[in-house]
C-alpha positions as CSV (number, residue, x, y, z in Angstrom):
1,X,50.5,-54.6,9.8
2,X,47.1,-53.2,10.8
3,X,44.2,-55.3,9.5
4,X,41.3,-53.6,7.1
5,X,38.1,-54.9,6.7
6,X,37.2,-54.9,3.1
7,X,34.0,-55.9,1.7
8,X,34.3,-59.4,-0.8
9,X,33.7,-57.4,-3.7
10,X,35.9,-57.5,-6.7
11,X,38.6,-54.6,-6.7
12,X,38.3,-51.3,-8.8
13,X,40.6,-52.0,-11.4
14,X,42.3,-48.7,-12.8
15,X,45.6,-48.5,-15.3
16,X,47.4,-45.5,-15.5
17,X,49.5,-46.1,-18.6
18,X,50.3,-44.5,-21.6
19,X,48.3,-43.4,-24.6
20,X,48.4,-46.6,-27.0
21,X,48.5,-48.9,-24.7
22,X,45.9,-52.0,-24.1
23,X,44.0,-51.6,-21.2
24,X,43.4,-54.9,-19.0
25,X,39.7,-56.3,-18.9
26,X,37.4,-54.1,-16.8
27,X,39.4,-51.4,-16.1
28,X,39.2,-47.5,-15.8
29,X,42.4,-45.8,-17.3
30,X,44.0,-43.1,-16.1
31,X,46.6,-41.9,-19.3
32,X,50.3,-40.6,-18.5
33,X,50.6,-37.4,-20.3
34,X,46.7,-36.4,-20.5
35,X,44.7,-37.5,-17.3
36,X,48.0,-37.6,-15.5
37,X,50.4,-34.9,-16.0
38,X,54.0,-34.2,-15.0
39,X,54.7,-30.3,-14.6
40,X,57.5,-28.9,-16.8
41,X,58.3,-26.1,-14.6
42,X,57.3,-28.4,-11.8
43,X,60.3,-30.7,-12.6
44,X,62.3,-28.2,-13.4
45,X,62.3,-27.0,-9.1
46,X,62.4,-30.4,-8.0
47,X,65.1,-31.9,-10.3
48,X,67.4,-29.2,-10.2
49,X,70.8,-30.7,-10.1
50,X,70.1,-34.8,-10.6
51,X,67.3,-36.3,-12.4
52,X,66.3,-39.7,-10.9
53,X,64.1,-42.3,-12.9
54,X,63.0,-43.6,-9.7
55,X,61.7,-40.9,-8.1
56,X,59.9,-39.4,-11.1
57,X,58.0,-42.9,-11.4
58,X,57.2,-41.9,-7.6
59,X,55.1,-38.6,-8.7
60,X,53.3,-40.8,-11.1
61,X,52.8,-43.1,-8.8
62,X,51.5,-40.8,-6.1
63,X,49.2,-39.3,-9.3
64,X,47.7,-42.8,-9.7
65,X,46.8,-43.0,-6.3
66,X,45.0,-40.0,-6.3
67,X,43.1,-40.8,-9.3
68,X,41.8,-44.1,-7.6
69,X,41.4,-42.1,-4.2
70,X,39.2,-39.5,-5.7
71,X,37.3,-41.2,-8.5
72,X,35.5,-44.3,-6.5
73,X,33.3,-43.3,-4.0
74,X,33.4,-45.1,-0.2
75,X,30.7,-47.6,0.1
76,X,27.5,-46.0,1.9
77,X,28.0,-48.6,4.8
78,X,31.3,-48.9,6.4
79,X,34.5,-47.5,4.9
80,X,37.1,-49.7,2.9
81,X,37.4,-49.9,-0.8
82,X,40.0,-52.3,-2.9
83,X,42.2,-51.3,-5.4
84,X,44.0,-53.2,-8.4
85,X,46.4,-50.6,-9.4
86,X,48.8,-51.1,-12.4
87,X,51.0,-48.1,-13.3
88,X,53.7,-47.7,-16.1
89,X,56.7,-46.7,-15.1
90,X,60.6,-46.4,-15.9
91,X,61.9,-49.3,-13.3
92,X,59.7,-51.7,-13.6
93,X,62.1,-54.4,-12.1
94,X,62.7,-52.0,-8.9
95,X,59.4,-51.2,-8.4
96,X,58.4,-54.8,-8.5
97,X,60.8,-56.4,-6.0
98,X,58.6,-57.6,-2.9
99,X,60.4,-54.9,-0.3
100,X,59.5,-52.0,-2.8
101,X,55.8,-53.1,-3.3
102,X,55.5,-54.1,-0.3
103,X,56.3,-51.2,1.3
104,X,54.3,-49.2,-0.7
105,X,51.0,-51.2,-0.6
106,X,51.7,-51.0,3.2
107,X,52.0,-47.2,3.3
108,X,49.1,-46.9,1.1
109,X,46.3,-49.0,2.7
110,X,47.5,-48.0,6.2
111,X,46.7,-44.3,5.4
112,X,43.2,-44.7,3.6
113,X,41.9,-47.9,5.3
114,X,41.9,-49.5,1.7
115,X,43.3,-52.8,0.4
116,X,45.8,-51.4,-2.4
117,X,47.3,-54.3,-4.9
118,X,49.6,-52.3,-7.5
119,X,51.5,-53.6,-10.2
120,X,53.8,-52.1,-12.8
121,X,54.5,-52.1,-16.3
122,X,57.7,-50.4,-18.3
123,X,57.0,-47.5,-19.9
124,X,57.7,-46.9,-23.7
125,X,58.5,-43.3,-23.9
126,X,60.7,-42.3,-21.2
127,X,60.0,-39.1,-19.5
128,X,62.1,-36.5,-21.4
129,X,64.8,-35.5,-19.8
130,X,64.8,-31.3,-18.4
131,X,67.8,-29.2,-18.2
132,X,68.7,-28.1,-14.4
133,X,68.3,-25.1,-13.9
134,X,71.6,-23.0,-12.3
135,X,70.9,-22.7,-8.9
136,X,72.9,-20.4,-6.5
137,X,73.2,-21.9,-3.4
138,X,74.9,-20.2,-0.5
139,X,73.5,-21.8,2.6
140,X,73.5,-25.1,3.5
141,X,70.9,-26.9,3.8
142,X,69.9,-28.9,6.7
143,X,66.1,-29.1,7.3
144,X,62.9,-29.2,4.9
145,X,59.6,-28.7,6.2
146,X,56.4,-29.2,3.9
147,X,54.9,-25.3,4.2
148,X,51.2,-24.4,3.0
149,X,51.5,-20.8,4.7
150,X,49.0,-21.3,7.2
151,X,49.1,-21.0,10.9
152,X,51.4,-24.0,11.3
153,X,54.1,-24.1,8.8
154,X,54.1,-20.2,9.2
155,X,54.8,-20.4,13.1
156,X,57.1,-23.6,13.1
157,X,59.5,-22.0,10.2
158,X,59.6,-19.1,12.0
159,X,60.0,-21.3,15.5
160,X,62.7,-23.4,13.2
161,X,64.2,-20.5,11.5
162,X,65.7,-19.0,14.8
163,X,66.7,-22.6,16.3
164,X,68.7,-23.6,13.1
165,X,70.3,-20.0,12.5
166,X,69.1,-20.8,8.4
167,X,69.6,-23.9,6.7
168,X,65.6,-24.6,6.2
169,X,63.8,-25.4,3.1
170,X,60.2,-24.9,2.5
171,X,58.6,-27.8,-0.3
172,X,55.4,-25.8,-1.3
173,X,51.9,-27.7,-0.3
174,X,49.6,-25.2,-1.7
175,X,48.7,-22.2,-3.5
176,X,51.2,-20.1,-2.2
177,X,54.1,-21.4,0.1
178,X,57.4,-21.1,-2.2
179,X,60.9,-20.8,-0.4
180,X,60.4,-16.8,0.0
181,X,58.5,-14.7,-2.1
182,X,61.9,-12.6,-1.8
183,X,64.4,-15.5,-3.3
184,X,65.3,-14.8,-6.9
185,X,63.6,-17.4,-9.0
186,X,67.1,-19.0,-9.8
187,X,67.3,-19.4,-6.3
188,X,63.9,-21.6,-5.7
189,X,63.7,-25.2,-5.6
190,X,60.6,-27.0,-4.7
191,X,57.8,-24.4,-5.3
192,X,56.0,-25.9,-7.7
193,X,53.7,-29.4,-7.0
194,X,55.3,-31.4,-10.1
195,X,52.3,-33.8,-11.3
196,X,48.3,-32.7,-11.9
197,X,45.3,-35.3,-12.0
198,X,42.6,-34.1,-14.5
199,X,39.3,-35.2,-13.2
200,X,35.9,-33.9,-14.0
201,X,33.3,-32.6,-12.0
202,X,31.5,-35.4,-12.1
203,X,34.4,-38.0,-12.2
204,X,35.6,-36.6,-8.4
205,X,33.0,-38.3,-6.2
206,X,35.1,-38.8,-3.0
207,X,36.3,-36.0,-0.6
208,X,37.8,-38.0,1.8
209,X,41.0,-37.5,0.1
210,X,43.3,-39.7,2.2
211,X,45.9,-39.7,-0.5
212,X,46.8,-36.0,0.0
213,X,48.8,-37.4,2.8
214,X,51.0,-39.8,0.5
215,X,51.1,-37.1,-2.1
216,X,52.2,-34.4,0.3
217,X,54.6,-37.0,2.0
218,X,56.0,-38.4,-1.2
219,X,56.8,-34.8,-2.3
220,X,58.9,-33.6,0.8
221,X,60.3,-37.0,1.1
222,X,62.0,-36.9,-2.7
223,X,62.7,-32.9,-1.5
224,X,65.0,-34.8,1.0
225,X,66.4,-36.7,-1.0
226,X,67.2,-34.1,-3.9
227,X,68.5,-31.3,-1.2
228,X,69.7,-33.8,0.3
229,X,69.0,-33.5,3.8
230,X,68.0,-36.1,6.2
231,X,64.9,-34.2,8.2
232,X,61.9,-33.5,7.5
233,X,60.0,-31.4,10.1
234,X,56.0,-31.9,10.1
235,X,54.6,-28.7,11.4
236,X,51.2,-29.6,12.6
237,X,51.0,-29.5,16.7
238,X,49.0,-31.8,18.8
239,X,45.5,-31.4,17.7
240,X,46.1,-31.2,13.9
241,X,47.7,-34.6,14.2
242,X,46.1,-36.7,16.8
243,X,42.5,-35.1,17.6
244,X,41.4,-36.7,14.2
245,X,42.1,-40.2,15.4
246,X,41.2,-39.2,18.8
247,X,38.0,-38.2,18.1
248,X,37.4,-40.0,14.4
249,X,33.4,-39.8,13.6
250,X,30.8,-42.3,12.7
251,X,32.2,-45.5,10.2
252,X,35.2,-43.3,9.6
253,X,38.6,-45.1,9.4
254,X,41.0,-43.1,11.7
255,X,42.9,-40.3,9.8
256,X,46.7,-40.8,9.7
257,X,47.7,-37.8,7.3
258,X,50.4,-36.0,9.3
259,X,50.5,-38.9,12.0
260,X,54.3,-40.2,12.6
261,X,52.8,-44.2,12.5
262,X,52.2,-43.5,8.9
263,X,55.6,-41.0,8.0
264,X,57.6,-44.3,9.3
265,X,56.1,-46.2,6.8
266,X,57.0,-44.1,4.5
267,X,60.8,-43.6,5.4
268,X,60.3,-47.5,4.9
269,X,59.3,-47.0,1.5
270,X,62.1,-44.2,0.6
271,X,64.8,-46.9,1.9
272,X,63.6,-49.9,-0.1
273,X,63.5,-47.5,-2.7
274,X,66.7,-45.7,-2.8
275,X,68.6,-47.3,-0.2
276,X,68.4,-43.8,2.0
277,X,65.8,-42.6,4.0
278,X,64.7,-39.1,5.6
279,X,63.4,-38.6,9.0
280,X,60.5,-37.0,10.2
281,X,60.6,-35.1,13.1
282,X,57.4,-34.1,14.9
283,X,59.0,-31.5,17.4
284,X,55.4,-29.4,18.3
285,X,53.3,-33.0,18.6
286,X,52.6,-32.4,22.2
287,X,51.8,-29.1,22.0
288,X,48.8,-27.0,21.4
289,X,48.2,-24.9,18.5
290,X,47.6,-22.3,20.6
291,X,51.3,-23.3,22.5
292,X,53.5,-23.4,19.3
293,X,51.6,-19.9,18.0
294,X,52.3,-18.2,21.0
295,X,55.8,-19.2,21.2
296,X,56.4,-17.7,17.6
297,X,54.3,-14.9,18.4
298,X,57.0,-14.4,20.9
299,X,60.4,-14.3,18.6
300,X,62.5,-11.0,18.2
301,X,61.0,-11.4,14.4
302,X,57.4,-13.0,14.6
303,X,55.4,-14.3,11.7
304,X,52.6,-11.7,10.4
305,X,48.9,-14.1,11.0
306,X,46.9,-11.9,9.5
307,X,46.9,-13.2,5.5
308,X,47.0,-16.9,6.9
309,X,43.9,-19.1,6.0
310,X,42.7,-22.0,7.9
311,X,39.3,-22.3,6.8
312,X,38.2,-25.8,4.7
313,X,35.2,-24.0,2.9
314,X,35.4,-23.4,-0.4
315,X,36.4,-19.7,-1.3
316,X,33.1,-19.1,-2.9
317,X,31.3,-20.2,-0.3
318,X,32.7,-18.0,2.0
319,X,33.2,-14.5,0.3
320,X,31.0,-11.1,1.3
321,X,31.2,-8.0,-0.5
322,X,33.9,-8.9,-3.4
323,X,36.3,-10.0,-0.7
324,X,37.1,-13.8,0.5
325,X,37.0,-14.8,4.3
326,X,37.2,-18.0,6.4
327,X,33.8,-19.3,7.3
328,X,34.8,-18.9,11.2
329,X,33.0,-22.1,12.3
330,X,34.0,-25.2,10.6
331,X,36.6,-27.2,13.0
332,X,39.8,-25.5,11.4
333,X,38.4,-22.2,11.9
334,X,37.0,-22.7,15.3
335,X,40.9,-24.7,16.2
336,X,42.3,-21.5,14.5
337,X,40.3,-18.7,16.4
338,X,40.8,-20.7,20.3
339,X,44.3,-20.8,19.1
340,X,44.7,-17.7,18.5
341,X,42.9,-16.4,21.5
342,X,45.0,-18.5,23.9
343,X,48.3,-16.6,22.1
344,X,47.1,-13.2,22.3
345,X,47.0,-12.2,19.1
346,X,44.8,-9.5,17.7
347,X,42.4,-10.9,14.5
348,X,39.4,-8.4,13.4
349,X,36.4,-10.5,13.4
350,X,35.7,-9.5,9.9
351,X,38.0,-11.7,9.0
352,X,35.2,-14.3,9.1
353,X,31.7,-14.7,7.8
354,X,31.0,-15.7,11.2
355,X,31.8,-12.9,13.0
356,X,30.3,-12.8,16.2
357,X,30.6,-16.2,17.8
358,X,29.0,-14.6,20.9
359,X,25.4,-14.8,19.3
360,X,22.8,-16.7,21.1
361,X,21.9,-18.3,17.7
362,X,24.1,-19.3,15.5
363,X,22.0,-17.6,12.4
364,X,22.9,-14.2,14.3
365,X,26.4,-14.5,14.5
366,X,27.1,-13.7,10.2
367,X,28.1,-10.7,9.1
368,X,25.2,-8.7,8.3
369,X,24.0,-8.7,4.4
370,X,25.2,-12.4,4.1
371,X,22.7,-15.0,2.4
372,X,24.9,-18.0,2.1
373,X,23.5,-19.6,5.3
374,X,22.4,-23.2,4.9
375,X,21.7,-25.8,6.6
376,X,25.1,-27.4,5.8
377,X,27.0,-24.2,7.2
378,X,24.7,-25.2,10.4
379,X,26.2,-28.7,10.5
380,X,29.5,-27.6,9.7
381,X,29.2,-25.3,12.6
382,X,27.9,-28.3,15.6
383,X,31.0,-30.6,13.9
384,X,33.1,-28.2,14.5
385,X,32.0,-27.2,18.1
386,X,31.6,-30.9,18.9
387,X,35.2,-32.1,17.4
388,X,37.0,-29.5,19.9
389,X,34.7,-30.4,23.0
390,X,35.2,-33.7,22.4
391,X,39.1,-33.4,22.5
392,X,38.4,-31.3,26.0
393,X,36.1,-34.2,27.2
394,X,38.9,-36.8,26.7
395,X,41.0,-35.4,29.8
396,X,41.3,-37.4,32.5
397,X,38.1,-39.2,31.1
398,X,37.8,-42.9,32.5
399,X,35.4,-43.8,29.7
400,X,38.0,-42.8,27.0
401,X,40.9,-43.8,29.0
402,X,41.5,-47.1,26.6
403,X,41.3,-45.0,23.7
404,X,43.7,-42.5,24.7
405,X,46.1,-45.1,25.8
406,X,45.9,-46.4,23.0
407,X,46.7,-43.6,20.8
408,X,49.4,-42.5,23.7
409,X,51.2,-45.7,22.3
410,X,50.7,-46.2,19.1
411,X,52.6,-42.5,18.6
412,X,55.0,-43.2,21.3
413,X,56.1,-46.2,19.5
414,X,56.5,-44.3,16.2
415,X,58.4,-41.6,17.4
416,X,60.7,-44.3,19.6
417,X,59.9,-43.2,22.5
418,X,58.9,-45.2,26.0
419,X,55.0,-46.4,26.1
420,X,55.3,-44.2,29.3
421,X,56.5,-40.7,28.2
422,X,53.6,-40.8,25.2
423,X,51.0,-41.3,27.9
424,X,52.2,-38.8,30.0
425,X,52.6,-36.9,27.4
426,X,49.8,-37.2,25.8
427,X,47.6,-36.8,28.7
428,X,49.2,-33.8,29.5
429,X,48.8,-32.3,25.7
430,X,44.8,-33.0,26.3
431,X,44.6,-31.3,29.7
432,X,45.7,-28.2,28.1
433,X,43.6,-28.4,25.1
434,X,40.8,-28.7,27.8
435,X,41.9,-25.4,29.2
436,X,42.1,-23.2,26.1
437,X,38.8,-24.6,25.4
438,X,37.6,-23.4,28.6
439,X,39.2,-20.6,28.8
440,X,37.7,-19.6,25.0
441,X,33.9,-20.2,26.0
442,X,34.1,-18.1,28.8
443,X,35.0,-15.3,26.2
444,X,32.5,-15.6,24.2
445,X,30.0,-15.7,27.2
446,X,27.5,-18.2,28.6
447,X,24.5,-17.5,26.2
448,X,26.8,-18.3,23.3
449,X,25.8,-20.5,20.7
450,X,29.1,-22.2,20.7
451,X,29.4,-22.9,24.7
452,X,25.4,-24.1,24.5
453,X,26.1,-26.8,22.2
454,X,29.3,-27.3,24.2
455,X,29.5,-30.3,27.1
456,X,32.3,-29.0,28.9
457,X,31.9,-26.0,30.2
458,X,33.0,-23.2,32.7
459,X,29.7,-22.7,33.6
460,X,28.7,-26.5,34.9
């Protein structure tokens, strides 16, 4: 078990129980059915042909996490916060047996770098019971793959689509990302995220959001075990999954959302659970996001990029002239654009309120007319620069070399692979960031803002 330094302060104490119930002493409540909601039409695509008490105490679960997650802000010096977590639900016995809790409290404070204490109490009113819906299923299935309709899940279903000859099912992760938007509604299952956490402006004070990654993972995970199928593929390639721990900034715990050490834990969890557990398979890990984009740009039926977002700003930060674009220079949209360069694809630059990343100043590379520049755009810019040429830097660099190891083992030993392969692999995985990085300054030119904030460099 990894160890987390957590400051001797007494826990946030939060209760998600139902409406009627006594709150312990001291503690923030989070009500099932009004602050904490389970989606009717939600359940309806997940629980389509069994409905299982244990799993649906899992959503609430997952929505009681998030509540804690978001609502108590991360101390101003270092990083941990602690939890006491009690949560109504159906199988109160179950949930309490130590492999169960254990397990979860595992998963849970090795992904957010908190100490997590949960308890449970039975619920009183049952969830009610939905009617299946009739589902016409005429191809097997043999894969699920969580699928938010970006870059990633777009090119690995399509990558996964042509290796499996069909058989793949997509478990939405956003605001668009159902099975097909060409499947008859009878036909979908999973489209719908099944729970929703109420919380006010003023009551969401943390964006670290750590929890996404046990939301996201508990959702595909009971996908699995509804379908049932025993894979799960992750889609994000080699930077999206290892450059944040890589390359973690400041007091930051490392970020282990889509990293396989944490997906084992939860297979853990979904077999002291239920006895059964998926697998995730990380089959574009050691490649670039450039790599996997180009190899699906490549297929007799390639993806369409161009309605694909990667951007992290929000919306209305980021629209010009009635119409929404991506920023163009936080980290996912400079990852997005090198990515795309290295594959070849075409992408207008007014796809982006950053247009021209060729300026000499970074103020001169929006789109003309916009007045949205701030000074956090500016720092969202040199992160973003900086994240990417620190990944470069870490090539074959003797002052990172421990790190890198490190990391080169710690995934190696979650996928079950030898210490060995990881490193090689892993060093090789960097080397080739390095050179789409390289090989995208010297497009943009010299005198580029970008390449002059940029330590590695074509040019010296």
């Amino acid at each position: 078990m990894k160890a987390y330094h957590v400051a001797d302060t007494v826990p946030h104490r939060v209760d998600a129980i139902e409406a009627g119930e006594t709150a312990r002493d001291g503690a923030r409540v989070a009500t099932l059915g009004k602050t904490i909601n389970l989606s009717i039409e939600g359940l309806k695509d997940f629980f389509f042909a069994s409905w299982r008490y244990d799993l649906i105490d899992l959503l609430v679960i997952a929505a009681a996490v998030e509540y804690c997650d978001l609502s108590v802000r991360r101390p101003a010096w270092g990083w941990a916060r602690s939890f006491d977590l009690l949560v109504a639900v159906h199988e109160d016995e179950k949930w309490s047996t130590p492999p169960v809790r254990g397990a979860l409290e595992e998963a849970l404070a090795f992904l957010t770098g908190d100490r997590w204490n949960v308890s449970f109490i039975k619920r009183q009113d049952p969830v009610v019971k939905i009617t299946p819906r009739r589902l016409d299923l005429d191809t097997p299935d043999k894969v699920i793959m969580p699928y938010s309709d970006g870059l990633d899940s777009r090119a690995v279903a399509a990558i996964v689509e042509d290796e499996e000859k069909g058989g793949l099912v997509r478990v939405r992760l956003g605001s668009k990302g159902v099975d097909s938007a060409k499947v008859p509604r009878k036909k979908r299952r999973f489209a719908t995220v099944p729970f929703d956490v109420k919380l006010g402006k003023r009551q969401r004070v943390e964006s670290s959001a750590r929890s996404r990654g046990f939301k996201f993972a508990v959702i595909t995970g009971i996908a699995a075990q509804l379908a049932p199928v025993d894979r799960i593929v992750v889609t994000e390639s080699g930077q999206g999954a290892l450059g944040p721990i890589l390359a973690s900034s400041g007091q930051s715990y490392p970020d282990y959302r889509v990293h396989p050490a944490f997906t084992r834990r939860i297979e853990r969890l979904f077999f002291a659970l239920t006895d059964k557990a998926p697998t995730y398979e990380y089959p574009r890990i050691w490649n670039t996001k450039g790599e996997t984009l180009a190899l699906a740009n490549s297929l007799a039926s390639p993806p369409t990029w161009h309605d694909t977002r990667s951007c992290w700003q929000d919306s209305r930060r980021v629209s010009f002239d009635g119409e929404r674009r991506q920023c163009g220079v936080c980290a996912a949209c400079l990852l997005r654009r090198m990515s795309i360069h290295h594959a070849g694809i075409e992408e207008p630059a007014s796809r982006y309120i950053w247009e021209d990343l060729g300026a000499a100043e970074m103020e001169d590379g929006v789109v003309a007319g916009f007045s949205g520049m701030s000074p956090a755009f500016r720092e969202y810019g040199l992160a973003g620069i900086l994240h990417l040429d620190h990944l470069a830097a870490l090539s074959g660099s003797a002052l990172h070399e421990r790190t890198v190891r490190r990391v080169a083992r710690e995934t190696a030993d979650a996928l079950g692979i030898e210490m060995a392969e990881g490193e090689r692999a892993l060093a090789g995985l960097l080397e080739r960031h390095r050179a789409e990085w390289l090989g995208f300054l010297a497009s943009l030119g010299s005198r580029s803002f970008v390449a002059r904030v940029a330590m590695v460099s074509p040019w010296h």
